[in-house]
MARFI-294666 format. One line per 10 residues: number of its first residue (from 1); their letters; for each residue x, y, z of C-alpha. Coordinates in nm, 4 decimals. Layout:
<nodes>
NUM) a) X,Y,Z; ...
</nodes>
This chain:
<nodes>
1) xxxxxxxxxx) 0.4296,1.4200,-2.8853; 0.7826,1.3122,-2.7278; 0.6488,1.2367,-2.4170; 0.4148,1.0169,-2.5790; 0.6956,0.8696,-2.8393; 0.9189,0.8037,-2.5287; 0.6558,0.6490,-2.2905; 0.5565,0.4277,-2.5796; 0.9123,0.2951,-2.6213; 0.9206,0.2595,-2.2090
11) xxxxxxxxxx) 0.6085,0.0310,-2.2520; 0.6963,-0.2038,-2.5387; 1.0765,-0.2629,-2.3872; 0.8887,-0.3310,-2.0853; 0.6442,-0.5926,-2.2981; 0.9409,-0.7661,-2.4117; 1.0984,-0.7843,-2.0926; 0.8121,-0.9199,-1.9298; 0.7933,-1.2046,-2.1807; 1.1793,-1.2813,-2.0819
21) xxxxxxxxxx) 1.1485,-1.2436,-1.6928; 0.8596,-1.4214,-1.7123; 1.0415,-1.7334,-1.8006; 1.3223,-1.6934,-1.5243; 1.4456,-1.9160,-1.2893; 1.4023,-1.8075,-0.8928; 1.7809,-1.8031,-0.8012; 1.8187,-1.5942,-1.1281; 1.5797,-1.3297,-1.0104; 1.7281,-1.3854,-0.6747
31) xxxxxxxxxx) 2.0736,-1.3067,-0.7635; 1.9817,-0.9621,-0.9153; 1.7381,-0.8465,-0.6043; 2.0868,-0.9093,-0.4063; 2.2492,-0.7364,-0.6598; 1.9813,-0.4493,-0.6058; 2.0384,-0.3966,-0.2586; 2.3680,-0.4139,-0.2452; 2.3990,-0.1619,-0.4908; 2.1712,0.1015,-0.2656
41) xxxxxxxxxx) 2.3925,0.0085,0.0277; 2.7329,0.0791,-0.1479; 2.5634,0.3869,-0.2619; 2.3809,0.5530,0.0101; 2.5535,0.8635,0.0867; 2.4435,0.9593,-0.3431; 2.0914,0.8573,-0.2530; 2.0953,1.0739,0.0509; 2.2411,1.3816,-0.1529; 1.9450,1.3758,-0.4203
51) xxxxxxxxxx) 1.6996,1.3025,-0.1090; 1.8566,1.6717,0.0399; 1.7570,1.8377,-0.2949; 1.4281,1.7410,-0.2876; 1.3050,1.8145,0.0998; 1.4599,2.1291,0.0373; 1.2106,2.2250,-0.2523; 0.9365,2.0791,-0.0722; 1.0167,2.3018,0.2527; 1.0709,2.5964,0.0067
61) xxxxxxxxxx) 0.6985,2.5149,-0.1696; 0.5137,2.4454,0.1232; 0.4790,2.0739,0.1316; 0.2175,1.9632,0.3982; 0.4755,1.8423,0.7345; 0.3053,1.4906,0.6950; 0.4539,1.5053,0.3363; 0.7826,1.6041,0.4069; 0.8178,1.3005,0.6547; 0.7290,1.0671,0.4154
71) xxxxxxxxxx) 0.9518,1.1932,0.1364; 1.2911,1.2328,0.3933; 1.5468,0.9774,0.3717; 1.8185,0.8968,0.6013; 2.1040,0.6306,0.6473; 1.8483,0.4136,0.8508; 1.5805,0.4402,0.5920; 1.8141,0.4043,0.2984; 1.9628,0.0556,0.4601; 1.5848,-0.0430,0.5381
81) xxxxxxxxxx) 1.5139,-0.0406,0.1703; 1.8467,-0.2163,0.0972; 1.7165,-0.4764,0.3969; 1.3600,-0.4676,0.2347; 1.5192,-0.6204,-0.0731; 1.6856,-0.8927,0.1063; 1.3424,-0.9498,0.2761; 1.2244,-1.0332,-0.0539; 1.4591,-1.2857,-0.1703; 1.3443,-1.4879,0.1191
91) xxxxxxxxxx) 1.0394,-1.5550,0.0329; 0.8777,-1.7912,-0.1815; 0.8300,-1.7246,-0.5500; 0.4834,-1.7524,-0.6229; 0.5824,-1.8214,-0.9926; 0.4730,-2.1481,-1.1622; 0.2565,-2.2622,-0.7742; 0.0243,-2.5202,-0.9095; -0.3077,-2.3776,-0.8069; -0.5601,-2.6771,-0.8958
101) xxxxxxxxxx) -0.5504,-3.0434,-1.0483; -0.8175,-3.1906,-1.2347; -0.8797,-3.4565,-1.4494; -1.1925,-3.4485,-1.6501; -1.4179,-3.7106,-1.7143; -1.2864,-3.7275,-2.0813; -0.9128,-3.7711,-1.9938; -0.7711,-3.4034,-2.0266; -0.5871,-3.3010,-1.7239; -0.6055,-2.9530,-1.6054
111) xxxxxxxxxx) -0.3520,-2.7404,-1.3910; -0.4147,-2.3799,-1.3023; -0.0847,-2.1810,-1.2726; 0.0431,-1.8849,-1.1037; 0.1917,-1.6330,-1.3839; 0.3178,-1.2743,-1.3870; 0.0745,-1.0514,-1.4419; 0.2648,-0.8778,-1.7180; 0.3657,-0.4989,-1.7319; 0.2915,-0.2948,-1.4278
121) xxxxxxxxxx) 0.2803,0.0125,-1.3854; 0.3183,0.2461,-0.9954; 0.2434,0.5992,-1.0097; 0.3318,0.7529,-0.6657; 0.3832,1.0493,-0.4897; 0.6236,1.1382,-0.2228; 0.7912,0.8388,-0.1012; 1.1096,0.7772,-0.2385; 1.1181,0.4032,-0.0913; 0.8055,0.2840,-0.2989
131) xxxxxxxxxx) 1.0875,0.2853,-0.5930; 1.2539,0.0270,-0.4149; 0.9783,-0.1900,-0.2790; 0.7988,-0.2092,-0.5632; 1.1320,-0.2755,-0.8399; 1.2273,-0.5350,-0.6175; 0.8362,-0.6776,-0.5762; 0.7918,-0.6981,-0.9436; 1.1053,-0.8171,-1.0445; 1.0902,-1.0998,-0.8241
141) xxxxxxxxxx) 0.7465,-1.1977,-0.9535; 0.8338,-1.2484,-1.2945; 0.7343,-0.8994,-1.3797; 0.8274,-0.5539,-1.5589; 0.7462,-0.2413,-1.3903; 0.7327,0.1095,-1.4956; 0.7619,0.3529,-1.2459; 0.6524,0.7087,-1.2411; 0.7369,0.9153,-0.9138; 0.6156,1.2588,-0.8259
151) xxxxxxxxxx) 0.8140,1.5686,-0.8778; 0.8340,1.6473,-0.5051; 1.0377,1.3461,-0.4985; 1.2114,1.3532,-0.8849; 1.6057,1.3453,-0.7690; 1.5316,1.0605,-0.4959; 1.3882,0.8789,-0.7206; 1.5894,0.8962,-1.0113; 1.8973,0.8364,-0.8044; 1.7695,0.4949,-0.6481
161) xxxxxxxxxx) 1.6334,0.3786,-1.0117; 1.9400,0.4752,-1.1740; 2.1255,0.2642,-0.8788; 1.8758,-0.0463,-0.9311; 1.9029,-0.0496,-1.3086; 2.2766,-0.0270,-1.2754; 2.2884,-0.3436,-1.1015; 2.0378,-0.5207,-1.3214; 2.3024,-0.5228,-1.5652; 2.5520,-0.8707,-1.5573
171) xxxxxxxxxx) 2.2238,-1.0759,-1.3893; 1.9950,-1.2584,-1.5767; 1.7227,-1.0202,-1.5296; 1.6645,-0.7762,-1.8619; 1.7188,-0.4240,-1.7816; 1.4117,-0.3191,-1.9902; 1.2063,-0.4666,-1.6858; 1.3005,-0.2028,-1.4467; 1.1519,0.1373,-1.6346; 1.1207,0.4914,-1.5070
181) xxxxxxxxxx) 0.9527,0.8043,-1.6167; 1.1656,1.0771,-1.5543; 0.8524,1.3413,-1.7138; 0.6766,1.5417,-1.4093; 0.4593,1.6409,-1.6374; 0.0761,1.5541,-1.5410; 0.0400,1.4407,-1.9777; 0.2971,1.1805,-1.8764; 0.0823,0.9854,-1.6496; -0.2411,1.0746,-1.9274
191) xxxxxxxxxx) -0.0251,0.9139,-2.2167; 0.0498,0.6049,-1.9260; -0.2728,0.5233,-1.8733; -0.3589,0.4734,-2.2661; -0.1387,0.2137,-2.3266; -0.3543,-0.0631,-2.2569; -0.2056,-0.2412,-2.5598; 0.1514,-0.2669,-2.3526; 0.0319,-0.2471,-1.9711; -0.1434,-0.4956,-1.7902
201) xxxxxxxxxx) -0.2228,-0.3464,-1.4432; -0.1863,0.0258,-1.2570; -0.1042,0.0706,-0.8931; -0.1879,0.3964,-0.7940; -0.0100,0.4888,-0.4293; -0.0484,0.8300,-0.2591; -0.3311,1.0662,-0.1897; -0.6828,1.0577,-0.3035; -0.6778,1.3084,-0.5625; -0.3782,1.1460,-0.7574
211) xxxxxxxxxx) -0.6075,0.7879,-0.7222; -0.9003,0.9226,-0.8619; -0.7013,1.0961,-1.1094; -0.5867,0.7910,-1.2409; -0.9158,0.5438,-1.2087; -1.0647,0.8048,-1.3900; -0.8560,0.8441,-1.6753; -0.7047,0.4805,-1.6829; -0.7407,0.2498,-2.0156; -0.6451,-0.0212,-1.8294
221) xxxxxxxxxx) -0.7229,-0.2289,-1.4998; -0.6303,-0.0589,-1.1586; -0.5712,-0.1597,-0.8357; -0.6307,0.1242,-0.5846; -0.7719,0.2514,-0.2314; -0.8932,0.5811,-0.2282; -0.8048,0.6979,0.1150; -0.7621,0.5230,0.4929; -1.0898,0.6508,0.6796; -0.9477,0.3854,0.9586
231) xxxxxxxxxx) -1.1499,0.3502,1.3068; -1.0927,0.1982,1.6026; -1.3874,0.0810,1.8705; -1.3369,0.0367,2.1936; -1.5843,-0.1710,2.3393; -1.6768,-0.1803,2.7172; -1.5599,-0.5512,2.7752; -1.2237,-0.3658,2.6639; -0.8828,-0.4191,2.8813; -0.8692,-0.0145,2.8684
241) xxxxxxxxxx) -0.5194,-0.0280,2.9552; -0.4712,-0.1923,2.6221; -0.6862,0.0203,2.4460; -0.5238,0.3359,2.5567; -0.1773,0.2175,2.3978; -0.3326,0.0571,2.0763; -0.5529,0.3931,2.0370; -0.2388,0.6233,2.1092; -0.0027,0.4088,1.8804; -0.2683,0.3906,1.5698
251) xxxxxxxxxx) -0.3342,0.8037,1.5876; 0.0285,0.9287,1.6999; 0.3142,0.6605,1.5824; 0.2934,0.7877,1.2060; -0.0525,1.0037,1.1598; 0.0755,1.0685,0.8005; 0.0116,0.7170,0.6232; -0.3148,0.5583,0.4996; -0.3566,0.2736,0.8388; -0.3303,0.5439,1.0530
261) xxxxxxxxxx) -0.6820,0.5686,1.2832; -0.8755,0.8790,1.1841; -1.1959,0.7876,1.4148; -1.2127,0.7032,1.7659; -1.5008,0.5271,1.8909; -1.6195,0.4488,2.2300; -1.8909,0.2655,2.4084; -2.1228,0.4840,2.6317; -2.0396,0.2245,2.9401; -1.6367,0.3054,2.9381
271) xxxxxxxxxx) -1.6743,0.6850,2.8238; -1.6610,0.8952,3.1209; -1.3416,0.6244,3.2458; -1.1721,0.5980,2.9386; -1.2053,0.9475,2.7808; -1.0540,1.2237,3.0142; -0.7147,1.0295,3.0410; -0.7102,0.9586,2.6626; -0.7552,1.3106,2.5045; -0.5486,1.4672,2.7804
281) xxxxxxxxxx) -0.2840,1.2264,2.6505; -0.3529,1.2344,2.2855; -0.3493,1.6288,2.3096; -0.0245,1.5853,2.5060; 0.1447,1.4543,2.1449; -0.0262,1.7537,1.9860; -0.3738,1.5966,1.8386; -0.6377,1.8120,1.7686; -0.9562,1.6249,1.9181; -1.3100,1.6946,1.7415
291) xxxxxxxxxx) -1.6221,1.5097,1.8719; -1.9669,1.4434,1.8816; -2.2407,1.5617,2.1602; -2.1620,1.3219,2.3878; -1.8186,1.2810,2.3397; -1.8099,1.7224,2.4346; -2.0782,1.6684,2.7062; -1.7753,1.4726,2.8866; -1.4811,1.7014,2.7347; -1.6597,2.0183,2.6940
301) xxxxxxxxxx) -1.3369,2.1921,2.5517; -1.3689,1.9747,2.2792; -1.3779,2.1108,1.8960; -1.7462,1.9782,1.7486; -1.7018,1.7319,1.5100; -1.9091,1.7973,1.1790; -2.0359,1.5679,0.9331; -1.7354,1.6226,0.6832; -1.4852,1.4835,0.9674; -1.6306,1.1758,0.9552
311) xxxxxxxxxx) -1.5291,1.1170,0.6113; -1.2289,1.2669,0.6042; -0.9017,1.1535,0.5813; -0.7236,1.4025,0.7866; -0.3117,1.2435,0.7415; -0.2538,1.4449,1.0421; -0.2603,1.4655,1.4209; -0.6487,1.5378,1.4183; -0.8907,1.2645,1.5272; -1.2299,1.2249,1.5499
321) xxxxxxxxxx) -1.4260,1.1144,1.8504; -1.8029,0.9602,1.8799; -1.9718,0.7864,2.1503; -2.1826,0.4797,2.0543; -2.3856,0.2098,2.2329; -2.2937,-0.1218,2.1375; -2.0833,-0.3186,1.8407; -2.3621,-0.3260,1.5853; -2.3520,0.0589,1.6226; -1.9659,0.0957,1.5699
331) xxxxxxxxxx) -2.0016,-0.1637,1.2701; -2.2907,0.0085,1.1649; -2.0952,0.3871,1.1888; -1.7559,0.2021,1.0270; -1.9545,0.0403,0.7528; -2.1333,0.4049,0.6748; -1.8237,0.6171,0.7012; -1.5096,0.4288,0.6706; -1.3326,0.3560,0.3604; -1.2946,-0.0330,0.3622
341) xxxxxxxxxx) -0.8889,-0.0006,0.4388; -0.8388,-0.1327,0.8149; -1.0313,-0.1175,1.1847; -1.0077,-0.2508,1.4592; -1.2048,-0.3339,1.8123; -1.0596,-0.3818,2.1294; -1.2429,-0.6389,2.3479; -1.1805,-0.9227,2.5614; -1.5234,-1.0658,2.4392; -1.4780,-1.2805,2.1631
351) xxxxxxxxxx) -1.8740,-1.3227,2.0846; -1.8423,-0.9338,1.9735; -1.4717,-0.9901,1.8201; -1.6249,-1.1874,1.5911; -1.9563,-1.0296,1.5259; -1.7159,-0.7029,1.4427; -1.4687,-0.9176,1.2208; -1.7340,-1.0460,0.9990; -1.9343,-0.7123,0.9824; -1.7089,-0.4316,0.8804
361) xxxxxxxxxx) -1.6824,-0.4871,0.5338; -1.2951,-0.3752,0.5097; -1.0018,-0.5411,0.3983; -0.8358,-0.5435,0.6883; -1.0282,-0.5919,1.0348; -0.8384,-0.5873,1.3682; -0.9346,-0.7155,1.7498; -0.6732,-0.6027,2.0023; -0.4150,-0.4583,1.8003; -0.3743,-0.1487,1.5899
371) xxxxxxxxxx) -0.4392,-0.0956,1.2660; -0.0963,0.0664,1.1597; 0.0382,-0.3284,1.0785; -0.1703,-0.2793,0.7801; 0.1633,-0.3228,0.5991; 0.3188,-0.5696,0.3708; 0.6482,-0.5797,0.5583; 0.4434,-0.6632,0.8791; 0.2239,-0.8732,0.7261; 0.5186,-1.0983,0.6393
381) xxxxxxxxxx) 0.4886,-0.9926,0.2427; 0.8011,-0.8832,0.2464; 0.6818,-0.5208,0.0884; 0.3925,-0.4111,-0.0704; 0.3077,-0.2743,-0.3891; 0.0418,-0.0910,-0.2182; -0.2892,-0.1338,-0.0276; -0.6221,-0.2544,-0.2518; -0.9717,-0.1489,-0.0633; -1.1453,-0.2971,-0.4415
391) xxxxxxxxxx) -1.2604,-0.6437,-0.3853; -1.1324,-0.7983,-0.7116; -0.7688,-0.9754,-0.7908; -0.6427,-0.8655,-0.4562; -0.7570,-0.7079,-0.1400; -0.5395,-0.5524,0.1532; -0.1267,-0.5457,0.1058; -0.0620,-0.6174,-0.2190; 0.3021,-0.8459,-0.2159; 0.4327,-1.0841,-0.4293
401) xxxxxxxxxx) 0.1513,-1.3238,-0.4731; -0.1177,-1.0197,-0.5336; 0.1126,-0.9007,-0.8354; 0.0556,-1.2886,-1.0725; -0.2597,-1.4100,-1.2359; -0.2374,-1.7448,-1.3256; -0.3221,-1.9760,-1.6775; -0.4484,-2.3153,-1.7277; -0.2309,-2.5436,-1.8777; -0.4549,-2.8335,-2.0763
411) xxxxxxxx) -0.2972,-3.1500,-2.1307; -0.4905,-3.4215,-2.3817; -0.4133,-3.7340,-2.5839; -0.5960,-3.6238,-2.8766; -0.9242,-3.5890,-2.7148; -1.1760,-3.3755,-2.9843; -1.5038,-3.2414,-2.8736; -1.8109,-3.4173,-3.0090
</nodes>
């Protein structure tokens, strides 16, 4: 019962908040996001302390190594948040955008408007950043947000919301906009996701469990992506020079994250050339390689891939491998397997670039390049909220314009209907 009396006082100073932020100016929202990351860079050396606490206990409880990564701070990830909020400020408010003109027949005049969404709420695991990005993403859009980390991450966390609500204070934005949950208790996120009456939208962010966790018991609308199945084909009109580094980069630069490539596939014509050189160097950087007949018949060492690894999301340096025998067989396998987050081809055809772009029904679909920039900050968003797979509201990195709805404003001169 206290949890639930205190998230219910979280969520209606959050309503209230909204209905004030919702009304600010830009350079007032502005002014506080600067505010905000000055704050975390005058007070880095506290955030780092809390950050220590936490990768200890994770080390101490066994925390997956992919994990740990993601929830370890340091002075150059601590000023990229700081610099992620500055991003931010520079770009444009999507607040008040006039959508759509019309004038109807009888006279009334019609403008659809971008509007906050409301109250949203982020329920993450593990990355202590996602505080950051996503207080400074809502805030800017006109927004409250109520955030409820993980307890692998709980003194992070608390220390950089305690920092950003600090310098809310003396700006123009309310300080009831920025909530956090400090509960680790599971019933904290079950009482959350009730409170339809008070929240308008849920972004789940971390692994698939937690995501289906929370479509499952959710009252109110989310915006999710279950897990990053992510492929990437490389055809035999590839530059396989090219497609070595993009393949290499997409399994091995960060194999922990959700736009990291789980499946490699390869065209039967560029196998035998491009395969030896390309496990020898993935195993090199310590990937596990599991395939299919043909991909062992060329690698016989190979582990055999079964069907659960081509479902599964393995956030580690595994990958699996499968041979196939033209682009409508890769979109075909993608389309089957994949989880509609991001893949990519690589060819210098553009015929089959575009047949692959407009068949693999994901939200983000790559030709020569690799499908880690399936990112807000590299897609020029300035952060993201998180990544949607679902097909309404938004799709892809969520940023500022992915986080308003919009309302149409009616204007007559006493026009009745007859």
């Amino acid at each position: 019962m206290d949890i639930q009396k205190t998230i219910l006082k979280q969520v209606r100073e959050a309503r209230a908040a909204a209905l004030q932020s919702a009304l600010l100016t830009t350079a007032a929202k502005n002014t506080a996001l600067k505010a905000m990351a000055q704050a975390l860079g005058d007070q880095a050396a506290l955030i780092l302390k809390e950050n220590a606490k936490d990768v200890a206990a994770a080390k101490l409880s066994g925390l997956a190594p992919a994990l740990i990564e993601r929830l370890t701070l340091n002075e150059s990830r601590v000023r990229a948040m700081a610099l992620g909020i500055l991003d931010i400020v520079k770009l444009k408010d999507p607040v008040g955008e006039v959508m759509q003109v019309s004038v109807r027949p009888n006279g009334l005049a019609i403008k659809k408007v971008r509007v906050p969404i409301g109250v949203v709420a982020i329920i993450y695991e593990a990355r202590p950043n996602v505080t950051a990005d996503c207080a400074a993403l809502c805030l800017k859009s006109g927004n409250a947000v109520i955030l409820k980390g993980g307890k692998e991450a709980i003194f992070s966390n608390m220390a950089i919301y305690k920092i950003l609500k600090g310098a809310l204070a003396g700006t123009a934005v309310p300080t009831g906009a920025l909530q956090f949950i400090t509960s680790t208790d599971r019933a904290a996120v079950t009482e959350l996701l009730k409170m339809d009456q008070w929240v308008d939208l849920v972004v789940p962010r971390g692994g698939e469990g937690l995501i289906r966790f929370v479509a499952e018991h959710s009252r109110i609308p989310v915006v999710k992506h279950y897990k990053g199945v992510c492929h990437t084909y490389v055809s035999d009109k590839a530059d396989l020079k090219k497609a070595a580094a993009i393949c290499f980069n997409a399994k091995v630069q960060r194999p922990g994250v959700c736009n990291a490539m789980e499946k490699m596939l390869v065209h039967e014509n560029v196998a035998k050339v491009f395969l030896p050189a390309m496990i020898r160097r993935l195993r090199e950087a310590g990937v596990e390689i599991r395939g299919d007949e043909a991909v062992r018949r060329i690698a016989p060492d190979v582990k055999k891939a079964v069907a659960a690894d081509w479902h599964t999301e393995y956030l580690d340096l595994i990958l699996t491998v499968k041979v196939v025998n033209d682009v409508q067989a890769a979109v075909t396998h993608i389309n089957t397997y994949g989880s509609r987050h991001s893949d990519a081809i690589v060819t210098k055809d553009k015929k089959e670039a575009d047949a692959f772009l407009k068949g693999v029904d994901s939200a983000c679909v790559y030709v020569n390049a690799s499908t880690r920039f399936t990112d807000g900050y590299e897609f020029g968003l300035g952060a993201e909220v998180g990544i949607s797979t679902d097909k309404l509201h938004v799709r892809g990195p969520m940023g500022l314009e992915g986080l308003t709805s919009y309302k149409y404003q009616v204007y007559g001169n006493g026009q009745i209907r007859g």
